[in-house]
N, C-alpha and C positions, 0 to 999 in steps of 0.2 A: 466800846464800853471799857470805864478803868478795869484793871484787873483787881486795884485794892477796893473797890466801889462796896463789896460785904462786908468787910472790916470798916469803915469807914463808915457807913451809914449803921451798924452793929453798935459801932461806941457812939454815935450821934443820939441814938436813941438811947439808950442808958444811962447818957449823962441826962436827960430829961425825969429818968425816974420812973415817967407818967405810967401807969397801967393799962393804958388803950394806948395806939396811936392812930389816927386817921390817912390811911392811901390815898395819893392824890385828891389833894381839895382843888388844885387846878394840873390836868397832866390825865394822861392813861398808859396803857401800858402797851409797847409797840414794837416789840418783837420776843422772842420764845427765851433766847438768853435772858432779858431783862427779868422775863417773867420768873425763869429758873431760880435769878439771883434774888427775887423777893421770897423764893419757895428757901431758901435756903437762910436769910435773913429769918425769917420767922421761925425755921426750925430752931436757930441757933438763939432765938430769944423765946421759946416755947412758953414763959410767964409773963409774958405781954401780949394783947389782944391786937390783933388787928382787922379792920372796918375800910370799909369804902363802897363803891357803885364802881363800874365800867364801863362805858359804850361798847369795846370789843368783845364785849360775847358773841356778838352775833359775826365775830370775824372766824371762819374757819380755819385759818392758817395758827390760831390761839387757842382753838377751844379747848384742848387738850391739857396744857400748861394753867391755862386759866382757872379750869373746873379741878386741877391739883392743887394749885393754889387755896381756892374758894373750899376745900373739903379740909383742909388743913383744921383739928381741931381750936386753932386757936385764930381761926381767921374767920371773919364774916362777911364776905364779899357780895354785894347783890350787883343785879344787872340795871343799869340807868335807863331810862326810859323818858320821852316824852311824845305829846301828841303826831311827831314825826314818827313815829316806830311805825313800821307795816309788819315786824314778827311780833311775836310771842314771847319772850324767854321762858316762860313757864313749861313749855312745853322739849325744852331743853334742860329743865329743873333748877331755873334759875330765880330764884325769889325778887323782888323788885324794891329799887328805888324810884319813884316818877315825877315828875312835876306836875302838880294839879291834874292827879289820874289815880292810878289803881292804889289802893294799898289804905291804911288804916292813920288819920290824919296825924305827921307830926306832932308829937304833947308840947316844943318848945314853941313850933310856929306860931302855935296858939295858946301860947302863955299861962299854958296847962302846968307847964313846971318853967322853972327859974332858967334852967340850961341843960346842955346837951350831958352835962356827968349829972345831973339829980334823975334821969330819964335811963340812960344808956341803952333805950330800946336798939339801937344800932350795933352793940355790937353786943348784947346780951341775948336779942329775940333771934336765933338763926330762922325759923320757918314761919316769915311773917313781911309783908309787904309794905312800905311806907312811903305815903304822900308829903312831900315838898312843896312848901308856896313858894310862887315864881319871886327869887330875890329880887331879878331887878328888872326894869322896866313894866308896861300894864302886858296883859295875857293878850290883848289883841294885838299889839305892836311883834309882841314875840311869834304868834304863832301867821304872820305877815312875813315875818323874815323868813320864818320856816316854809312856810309853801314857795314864799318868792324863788329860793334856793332850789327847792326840788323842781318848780316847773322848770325852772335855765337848764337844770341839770338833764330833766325828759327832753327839753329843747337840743341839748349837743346829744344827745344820744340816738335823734332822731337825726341829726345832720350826718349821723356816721353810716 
């Protein structure tokens, strides 16, 4: 990782202005230093919001870095989820983002409000769960991919 990568993504963000920023709309976060350097970006911008989902909560080798991240007052971090999950994160005290599952229906998905800043449920609600409709493709094609993956993957797991 750069060494100027805090500074540099520090001024990236301030020249934007914006009052939220969004964590990876594509990307997660993938190892402890990385993680550190977002725990330290957001210190050092402490009057700007930041918002996302993760897949690695349920990664142990993160959880630690993550869950300091995620408590940061001024961070809202939820755990991604979709019909693939076999854990919980609730039970980690992680609140959730889903795709067409748990949480309380997106207001923009459903044109309930104009856009995601007339809303800002995401990074205003910290203790509160929210439903995503599946962007792209139909729900059966996805959730086809999704078991196809998992059975191969039971499949090498039993070749071992």
């Amino acid at each position: 990782m750069r060494s100027d990568f805090v500074p540099i993504i520090v001024k990236e963000i301030r020249s934007t202005k914006a009052p939220a920023f969004r964590l990876h709309v594509v990307g997660d976060f993938y190892n402890e230093e990385y993680v550190r350097k977002w725990i330290e970006i957001a210190t050092e911008l402490e009057n700007v919001i930041f918002f996302g989902s993760t897949r690695t909560w349920r990664c142990g080798l993160l959880g630690v870095e993550l869950k300091d991240l995620r408590d940061m007052p001024n961070v809202f971090m939820k755990a991604s989820i979709d019909h693939t999950d076999d854990l919980d994160p609730t039970i980690c005290g992680w609140r959730v983002w889903s795709i067409d599952g748990a949480g309380e229906p997106c207001p923009h998905d459903y044109s309930i409000v104009q856009d995601c800043a007339h809303c800002k449920r995401c990074w205003k609600q910290r203790e509160s769960d929210t439903s995503f409709k599946l962007r792209w493709g139909k729900q059966v094609d996805y959730l086809a991919l999704v078991f196809s993956a998992k059975r191969t993957a039971n499949e090498k797991g039993g070749q071992n």
